[in-house]
Every structure is written in structure tokens, then in C-alpha cells.
N, C-alpha and C positions, 0 to 999 in steps of 0.2 A: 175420436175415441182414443183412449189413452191404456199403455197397457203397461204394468208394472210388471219390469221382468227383472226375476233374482240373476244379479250374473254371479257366477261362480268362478271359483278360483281352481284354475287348473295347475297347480304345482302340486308339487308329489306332498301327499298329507303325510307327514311324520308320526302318525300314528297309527297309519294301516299300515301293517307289514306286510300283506300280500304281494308277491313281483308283478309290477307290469312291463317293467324295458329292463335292458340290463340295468341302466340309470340306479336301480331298486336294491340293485344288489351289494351286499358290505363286500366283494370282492372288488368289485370296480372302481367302488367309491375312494378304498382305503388304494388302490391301486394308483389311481387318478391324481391321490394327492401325491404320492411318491412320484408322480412322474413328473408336475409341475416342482418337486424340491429336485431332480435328477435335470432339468430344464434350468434351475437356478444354476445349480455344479457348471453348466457349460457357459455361464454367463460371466465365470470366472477363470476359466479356463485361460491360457495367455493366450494373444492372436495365432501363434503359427498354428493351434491345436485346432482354430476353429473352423476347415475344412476337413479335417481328419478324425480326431478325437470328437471333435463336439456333436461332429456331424453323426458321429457312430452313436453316441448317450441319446441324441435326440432320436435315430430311428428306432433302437431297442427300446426306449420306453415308452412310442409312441406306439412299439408292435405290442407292448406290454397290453396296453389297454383294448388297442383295437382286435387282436385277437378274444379277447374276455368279450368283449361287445360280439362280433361277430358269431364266435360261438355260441352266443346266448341264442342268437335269431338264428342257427339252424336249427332244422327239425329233426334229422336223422342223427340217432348216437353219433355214429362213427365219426361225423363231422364237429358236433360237439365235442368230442373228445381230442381230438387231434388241435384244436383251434386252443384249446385249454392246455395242451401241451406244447403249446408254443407259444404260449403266454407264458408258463413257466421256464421254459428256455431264454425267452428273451431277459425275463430278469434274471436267469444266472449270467447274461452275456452284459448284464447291468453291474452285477458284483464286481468281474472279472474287469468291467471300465474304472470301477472304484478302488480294483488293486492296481491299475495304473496306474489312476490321480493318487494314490499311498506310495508307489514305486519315486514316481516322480517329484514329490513333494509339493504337485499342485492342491493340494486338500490339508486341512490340519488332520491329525492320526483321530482327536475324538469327534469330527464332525463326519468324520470316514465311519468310526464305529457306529456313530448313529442313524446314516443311511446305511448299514448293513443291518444293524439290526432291524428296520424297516421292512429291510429284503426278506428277513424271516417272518416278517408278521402276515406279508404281500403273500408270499409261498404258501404259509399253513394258508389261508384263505383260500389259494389257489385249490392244492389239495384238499380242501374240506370241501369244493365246490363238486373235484372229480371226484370223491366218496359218495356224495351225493347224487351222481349223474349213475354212478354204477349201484348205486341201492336202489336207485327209481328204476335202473335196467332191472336187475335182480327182480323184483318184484312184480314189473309186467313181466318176466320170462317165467313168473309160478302161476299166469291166470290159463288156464287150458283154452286154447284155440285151435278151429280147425286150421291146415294145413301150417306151411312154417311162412313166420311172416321175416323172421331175424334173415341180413343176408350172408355173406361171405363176408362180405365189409366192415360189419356189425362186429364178428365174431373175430373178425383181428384185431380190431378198435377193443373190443371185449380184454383179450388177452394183452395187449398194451397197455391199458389203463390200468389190469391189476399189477403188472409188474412194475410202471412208474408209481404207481403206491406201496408196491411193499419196498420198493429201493427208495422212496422217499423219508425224511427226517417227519417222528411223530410228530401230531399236530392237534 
């Protein structure tokens, strides 16, 4: 007996927008590419830089994405939100490697401008993900439940997360 089976293609369909991994999400994605162009920078970098300098470009942009991944796959705000902020950290410690390679003249000035300005596109995504994480808070915090389910943890992560959005650059 013979059976005709569809196999199916399991790659992300580019036309459902629904998330399933972070993999789904324009912050990772657009993050991911920045970090194999920040992986390039070190591969030009002169040899003395490349336990020092290179080694630092590679762990910042490597915490760049794995915190945005990691974050994604916790469940509790508060962890969410903290892993997201230091994903944003890491690529300001990304900027701050780009004003070196600009101090030092290992970068030309316009190939420096345009992983910076990368940096700001990486960021607004960033921040548009934490707006998102505190509008989906906001909104389960209007549905009436008994007792309190929010904890201590929540409500610091809470007050952190608005304050890295109103001190962050519009987006």
C-alpha cells in the first residue's frame, strides 16, 4: 500500500505575520543583520585589536541579539523587560566601539556614519518592542481579577521600562 504524503515546508511563511520565535520578529531580524555587518568591522580591524577591540564588537553584538531572543522566550514582564534593556545597552556599547574605530582611524568617517545610523534604526525597534511589551502590561493590568497577580518584580520592571522610554530618542 502506497501513501501519498504532502510534505510541507516548514520555513517561516512570509506572509503570515503572526510571531512564532523571536526569529518572526523585525527587531531581531533587522538586529541580526547589524550584527553580522558589526562581525565584518572586526574582520578588519588591525591584528593587535583582535583580542581586545574585536573581541569586545563581537560580545556586544552577539549580547545585542541574544538578549532580544532570550527575552522573547521569557514569560514574566519583568524578565522581558530587563533582557530588552540590555539589548539596548549592548548596542549603545556598540556605538561607543564605532567611536573608537572613528577615534582611531580604523573605519572610514562614512562607513562609521552608516553603522550608526543602523544603530538608530536597531534602537527605535528596540523601543517600539518595549512600548509594546508595556501596552500589552497596561492592558492586562485594566481586566478586573481576583486577588493581585502583578508582583514586586513586575512593578519595578513596570517603572523602569517607563522611564527608559521617556528618556529614550522618539521612535
Amino acid at each position: 500500500m502506497s501513501y501519498n504524503v504532502k510534505k510541507e515546508k516548514h520555513d517561516a511563511i512570509p506572509e503570515r505575520k503572526e510571531f512564532r520565535t523571536f526569529e518572526d520578529l523585525d527587531v531581531y531580524q533587522v538586529a541580526r543583520e547589524f550584527r553580522k555587518k558589526m562581525y565584518g568591522v572586526t574582520r578588519g580591524l588591525p591584528d593587535f585589536e583582535k583580542y581586545d577591540l574585536a573581541s569586545q564588537i563581537r560580545r556586544a553584538a552577539v549580547s545585542l541579539t541574544n538578549n532580544i531572543a532570550e527575552g522573547h522566550g521569557r514569560y514574566h514582564f519583568a524578565d522581558q523587560v530587563r533582557f530588552f534593556l540590555g539589548s539596548r545597552g549592548s548596542l549603545q556599547e556598540l556605538v561607543d566601539d564605532l567611536n573608537i574605530c572613528d577615534d582611531e582611524k580604523y573605519l572610514e568617517a562614512g562607513k562609521i556614519g552608516v553603522l550608526k545610523g543602523e544603530t538608530w534604526r536597531v534602537l527605535g525597534l528596540i523601543n517600539g518592542y518595549l512600548r509594546y511589551l508595556r501596552d500589552r502590561r497596561a492592558n492586562a493590568q485594566a481586566v478586573v481579577r481576583e486577588g493581585r497577580v502583578n508582583s514586586t518584580e513586575d512593578d519595578e520592571a513596570w517603572v523602569l521600562l517607563n522611564e527608559a522610554l521617556s528618556a529614550a530618542a522618539p521612535f
